[in-house]
Structure formats: C-alpha cells, structure tokens
C-alpha positions in Angstrom: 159.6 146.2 101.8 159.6 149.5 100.2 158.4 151.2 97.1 159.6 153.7 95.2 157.9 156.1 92.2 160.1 158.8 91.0 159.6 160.8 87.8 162.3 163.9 87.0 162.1 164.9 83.4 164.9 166.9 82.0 163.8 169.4 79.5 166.3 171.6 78.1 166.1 174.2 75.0 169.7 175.4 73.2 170.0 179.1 73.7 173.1 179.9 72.0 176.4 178.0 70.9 176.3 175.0 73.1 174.4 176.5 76.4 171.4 175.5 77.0 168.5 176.3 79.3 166.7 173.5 81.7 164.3 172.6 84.2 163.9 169.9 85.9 160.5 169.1 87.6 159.9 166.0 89.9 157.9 164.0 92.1 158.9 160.9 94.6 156.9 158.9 96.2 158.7 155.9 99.1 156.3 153.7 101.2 157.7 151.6 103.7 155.9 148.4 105.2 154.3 150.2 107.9 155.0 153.7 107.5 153.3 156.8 105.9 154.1 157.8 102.4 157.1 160.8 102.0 156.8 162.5 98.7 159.3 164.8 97.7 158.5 167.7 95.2 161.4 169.3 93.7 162.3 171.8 91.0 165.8 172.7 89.2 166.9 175.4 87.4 169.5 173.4 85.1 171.9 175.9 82.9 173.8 173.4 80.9 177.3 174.4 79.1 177.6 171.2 75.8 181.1 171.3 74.3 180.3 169.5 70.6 182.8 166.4 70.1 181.6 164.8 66.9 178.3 163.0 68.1 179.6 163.1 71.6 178.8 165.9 73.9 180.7 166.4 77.2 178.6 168.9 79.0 178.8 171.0 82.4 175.2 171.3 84.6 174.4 173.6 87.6 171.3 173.1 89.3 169.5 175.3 91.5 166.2 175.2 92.9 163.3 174.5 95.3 162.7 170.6 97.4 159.9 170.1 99.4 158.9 166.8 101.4 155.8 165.7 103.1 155.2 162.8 105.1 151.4 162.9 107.1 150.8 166.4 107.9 154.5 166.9 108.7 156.5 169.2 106.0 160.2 170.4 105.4 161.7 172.4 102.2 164.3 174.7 101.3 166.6 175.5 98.5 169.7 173.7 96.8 172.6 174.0 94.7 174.2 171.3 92.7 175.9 170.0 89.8 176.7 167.3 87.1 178.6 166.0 84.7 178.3 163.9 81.8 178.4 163.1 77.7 175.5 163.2 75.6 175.6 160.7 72.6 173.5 161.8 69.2 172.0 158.8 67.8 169.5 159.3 65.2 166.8 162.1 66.4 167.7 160.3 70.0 169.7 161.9 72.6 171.4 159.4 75.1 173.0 160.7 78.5 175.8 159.3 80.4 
C-alpha cells in the first residue's frame, strides 16, 4: 500500500487589472509498504493573467520555480517551468477553481 500527504497552497494578491502575483509552496510526502519515505519540496512563482466574465474568471498561469526530493540520504532538485489553465467562479467571499 502507499500513502500520500501533499499540501500546495495557492496564494495570489491582484496587482493590477486582472494580473495577479502568486506563490505556490508545497510539501509531499509517499511511503510505500517497505520503502523509505520521498518528500518532495517545491516552490512556484505563479504570475496569473484573470480575464473577468461576470462571476466567471478564465485565467492564464505560468509557473516557475524550485523542486527538491529526498528519499534516505539520497537528494535530487532543479528548476521548472510550467503552466495552467482554468476558470475561477466567485461565489460569495469564496473563490472556487476549475
């Protein structure tokens, strides 16, 4: 069997006109049945471009930053590049992502 913990918060301020600024901090931790555990540290630079559609927002999100994993005393890391896409839905003071 194996178990997984991951936490990534998102957190994101609006700049100006529908871009915002994020980061995106995280931790994993997998344990297999009979293996050591590999956690994976990770941070993102998220720049995030919202086009306002009623309470809809489409929204455009580059990511670039820092991974790190460690199993025993073994280590790898290096940098990546990545995006997303997606709509964020107002409701209320909530903001849901799809």
């Amino acid at each position: 069997s194996t178990t997984v913990f991951s936490f990534n918060p998102n957190i994101g301020v609006m700049i100006v006109g529908g871009f915002e600024l994020g980061l995106i901090p995280g931790i994993t931790m997998s344990t297999s049945t009979g293996s050591k555990t590999i956690t994976d540290y990770n941070i993102f630079l998220a720049p995030v471009y919202n086009i306002k559609a009623g309470k809809a927002y489409p929204f455009f999100e580059l990511l670039a930053g820092y991974n790190s994993s460690v199993q025993g005393s073994s280590s790898i890391s290096g940098y990546g590049l990545g995006g997303s896409t997606g709509v964020k839905v107002q409701i209320g003071l909530i903001q849901v992502t799809f």
